[in-house]
C-alpha positions in Angstrom: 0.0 0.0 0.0 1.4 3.5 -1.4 2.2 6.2 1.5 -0.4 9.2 1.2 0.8 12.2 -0.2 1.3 15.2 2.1 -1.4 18.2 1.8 1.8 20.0 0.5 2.2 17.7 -2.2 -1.1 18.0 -3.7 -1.2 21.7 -3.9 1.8 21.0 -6.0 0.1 18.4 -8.4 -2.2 20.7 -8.6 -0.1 23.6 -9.2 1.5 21.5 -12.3 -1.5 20.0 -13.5 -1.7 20.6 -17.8 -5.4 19.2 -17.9 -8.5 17.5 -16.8 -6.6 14.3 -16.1 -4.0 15.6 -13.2 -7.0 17.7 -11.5 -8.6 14.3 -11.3 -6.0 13.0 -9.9 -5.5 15.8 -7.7 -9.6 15.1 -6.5 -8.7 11.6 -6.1 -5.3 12.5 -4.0 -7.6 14.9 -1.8 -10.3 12.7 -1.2 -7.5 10.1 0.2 -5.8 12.5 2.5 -9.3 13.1 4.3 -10.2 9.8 4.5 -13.5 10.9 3.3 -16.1 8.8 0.1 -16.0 12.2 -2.6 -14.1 15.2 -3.6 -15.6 16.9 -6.6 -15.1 20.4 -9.0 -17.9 21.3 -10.9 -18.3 24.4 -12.8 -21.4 25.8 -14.9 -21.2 28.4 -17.2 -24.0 31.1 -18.2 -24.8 28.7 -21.3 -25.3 25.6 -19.0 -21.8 23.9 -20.3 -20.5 21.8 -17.4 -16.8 20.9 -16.4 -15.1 19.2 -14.1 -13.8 16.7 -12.3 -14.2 14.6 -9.2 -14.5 11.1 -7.7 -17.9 10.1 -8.0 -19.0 7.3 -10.1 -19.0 7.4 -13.6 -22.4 5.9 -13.9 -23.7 9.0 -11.2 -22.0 11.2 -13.4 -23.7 10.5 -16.7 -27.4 9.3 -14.6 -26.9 13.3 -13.8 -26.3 14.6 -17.0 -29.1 12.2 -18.6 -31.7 12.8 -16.0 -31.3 16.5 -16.2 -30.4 16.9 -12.9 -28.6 20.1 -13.1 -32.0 21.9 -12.5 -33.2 19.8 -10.2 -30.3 19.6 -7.4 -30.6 21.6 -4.5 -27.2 21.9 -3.9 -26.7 23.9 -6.6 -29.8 25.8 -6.0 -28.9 26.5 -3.1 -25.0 27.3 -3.2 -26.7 29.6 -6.8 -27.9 32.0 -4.0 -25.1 32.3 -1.2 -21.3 32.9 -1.1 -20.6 31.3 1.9 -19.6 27.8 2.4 -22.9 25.3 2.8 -23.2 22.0 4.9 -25.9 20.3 2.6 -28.3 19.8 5.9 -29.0 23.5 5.4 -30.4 23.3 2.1 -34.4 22.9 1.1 -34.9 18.7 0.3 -38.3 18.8 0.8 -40.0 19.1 -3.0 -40.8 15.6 -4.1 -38.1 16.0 -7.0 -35.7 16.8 -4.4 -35.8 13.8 -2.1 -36.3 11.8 -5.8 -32.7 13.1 -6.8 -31.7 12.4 -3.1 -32.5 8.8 -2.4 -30.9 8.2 -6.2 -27.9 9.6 -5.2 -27.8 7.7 -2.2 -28.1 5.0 -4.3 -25.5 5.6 -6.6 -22.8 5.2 -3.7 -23.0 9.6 -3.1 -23.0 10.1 0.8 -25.3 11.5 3.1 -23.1 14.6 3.9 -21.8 17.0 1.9 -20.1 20.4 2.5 -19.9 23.1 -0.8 -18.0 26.4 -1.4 -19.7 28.2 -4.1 -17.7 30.3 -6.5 -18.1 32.6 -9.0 -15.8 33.9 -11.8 -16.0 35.5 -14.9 -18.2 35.6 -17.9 -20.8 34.3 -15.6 -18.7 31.3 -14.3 -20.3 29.6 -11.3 -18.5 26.3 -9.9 -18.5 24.5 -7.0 -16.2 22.4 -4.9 -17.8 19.5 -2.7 -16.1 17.3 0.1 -18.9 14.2 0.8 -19.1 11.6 2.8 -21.3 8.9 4.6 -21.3 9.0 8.6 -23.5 10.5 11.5 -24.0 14.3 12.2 -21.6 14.8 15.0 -18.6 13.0 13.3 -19.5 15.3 10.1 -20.1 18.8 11.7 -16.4 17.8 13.5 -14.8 17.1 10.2 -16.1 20.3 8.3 -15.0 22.6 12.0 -11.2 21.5 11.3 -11.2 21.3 8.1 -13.1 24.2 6.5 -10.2 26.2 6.1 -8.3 24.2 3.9 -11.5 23.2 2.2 -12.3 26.8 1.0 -8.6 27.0 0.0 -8.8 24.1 -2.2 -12.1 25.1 -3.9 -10.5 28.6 -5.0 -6.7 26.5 -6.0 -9.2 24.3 -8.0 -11.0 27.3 -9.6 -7.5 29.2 -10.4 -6.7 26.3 -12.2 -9.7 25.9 -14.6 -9.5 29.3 -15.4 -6.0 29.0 -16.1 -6.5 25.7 -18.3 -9.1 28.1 -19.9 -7.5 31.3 -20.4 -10.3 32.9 -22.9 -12.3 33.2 -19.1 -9.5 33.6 -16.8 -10.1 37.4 -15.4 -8.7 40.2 -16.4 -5.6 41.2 -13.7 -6.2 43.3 -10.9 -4.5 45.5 -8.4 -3.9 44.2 -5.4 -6.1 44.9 -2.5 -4.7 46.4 0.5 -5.3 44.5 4.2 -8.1 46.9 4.9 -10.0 46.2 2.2 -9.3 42.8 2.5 -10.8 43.1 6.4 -13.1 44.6 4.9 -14.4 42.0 1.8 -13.7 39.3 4.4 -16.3 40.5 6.6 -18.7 41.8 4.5 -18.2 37.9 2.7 -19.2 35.8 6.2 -22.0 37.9 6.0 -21.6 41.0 8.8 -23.8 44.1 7.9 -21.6 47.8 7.2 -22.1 48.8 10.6 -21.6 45.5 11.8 -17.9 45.8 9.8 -17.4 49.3 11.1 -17.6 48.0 14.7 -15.4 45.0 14.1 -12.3 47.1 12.7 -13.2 50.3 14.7 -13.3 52.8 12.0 -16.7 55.1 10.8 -18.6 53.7 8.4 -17.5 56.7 6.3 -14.3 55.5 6.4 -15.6 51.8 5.7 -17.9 53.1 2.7 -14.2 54.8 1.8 -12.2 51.1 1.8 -15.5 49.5 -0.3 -15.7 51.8 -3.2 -12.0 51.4 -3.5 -11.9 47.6 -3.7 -15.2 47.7 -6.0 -13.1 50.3 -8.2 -10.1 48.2 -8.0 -12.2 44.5 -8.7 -13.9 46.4 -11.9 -17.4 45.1 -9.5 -20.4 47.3 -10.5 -21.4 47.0 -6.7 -20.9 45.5 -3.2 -21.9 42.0 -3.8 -20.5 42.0 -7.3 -16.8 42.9 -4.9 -17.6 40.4 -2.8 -17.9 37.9 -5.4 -15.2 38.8 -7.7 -12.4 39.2 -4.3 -13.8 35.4 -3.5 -13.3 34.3 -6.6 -10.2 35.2 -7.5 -9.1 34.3 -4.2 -8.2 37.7 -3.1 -10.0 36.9 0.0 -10.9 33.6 1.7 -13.9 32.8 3.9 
């Protein structure tokens, strides 16, 4: 039996990955460190093309794509609408199609747990980076405390390099933001109101509206949200 690569080491496959075919492996590499049934990438662009890669079965994979379930799953629903990192128990399973979609996933070896970090790109990008597994509640929420961290780092390190792969959407550069208004993206990202973010780093809300228009000048963002969005994914900030 081969000795697991460090967490290091798969940043760095991933790093040097030249295609679809090394990011799997780097999924597959992942999903072994944590011990854990699934690690998956999935992006969806604005005209519905999918990509990505991951360690669910093939058979799930095309049962998806033939069923048409892409408009039917709630996790991506559900991660559509936030930009924080969802535990699958907090999204709505209770339409008939939903819990249809569930219990055949179940079936198709997909766990019961699943933890997602939206992301959203350029051109419309939206992707999403999954960590699933089967086991109870308490062992799950444990899991996803110690290891969210490095989950929402892996989601954008996955995202960097699709849109690298894909240059024609990779975004346009940026300026860098400074560590105020990276505070301040970070806050405004886990979901803190303006005067909630003014308290937290003890300035004026003045002052904060001051650091906000300069990262949304800086990001190219046509508003707060749109900031938010672009800082998260291009990594500029993590959550």
């Amino acid at each position: 039996m081969g000795i697991l690569p460090h967490l290091e080491q798969i940043w760095e496959g991933l790093e040097q990955a030249d295609g679809l075919a090394a990011m799997q492996r780097a999924t597959e590499a992942l999903r072994d460190y944590y011990a854990i049934a699934h690690i998956a990438y999935h992006w969806v662009d604005t005209a519905g093309t999918q990509y990505g890669c991951g360690t669910y079965a093939t058979n799930w994979a095309e049962r998806y794509h033939e069923q048409g379930y892409l408009r039917i799953d709630p996790v991506v629903s559900g991660c559509y609408r936030r930009f924080q990192p969802v535990d699958w128990k907090e999204l709505d399973w209770s339409s008939r199609a939903a819990r249809a979609f569930r219990r055949d996933a179940l079936a198709h070896g997909v766990g019961n747990q699943g933890f997602s970090v939206p992301i959203r790109g350029p051109h419309g990008q939206f992707a999403l980076f999954t960590a699933n597994h089967s086991c109870e509640d308490a062992l799950w929420a444990d899991f996803t405390v110690s290891h969210r961290r490095d989950l929402v780092w892996a989601a954008h390190c996955f995202n960097e390099k699709a849109l690298h792969l894909a240059p024609a959407r990779a975004p346009d550069a940026v300026q860098a933001l400074s560590p105020r208004e990276v505070d301040t993206m970070t806050l405004l990202a886990v979901g803190l109101s303006r005067a909630q973010v003014a308290d937290r780093l003890s300035i004026s809300e003045h002052t904060l509206r001051v650091y906000v228009e300069s990262a949304r000048f800086k990001l190219g963002a046509s508003n707060t949200t749109h900031a938010v969005a672009r800082a998260l994914s291009r990594g500029l900030i993590v959550v």
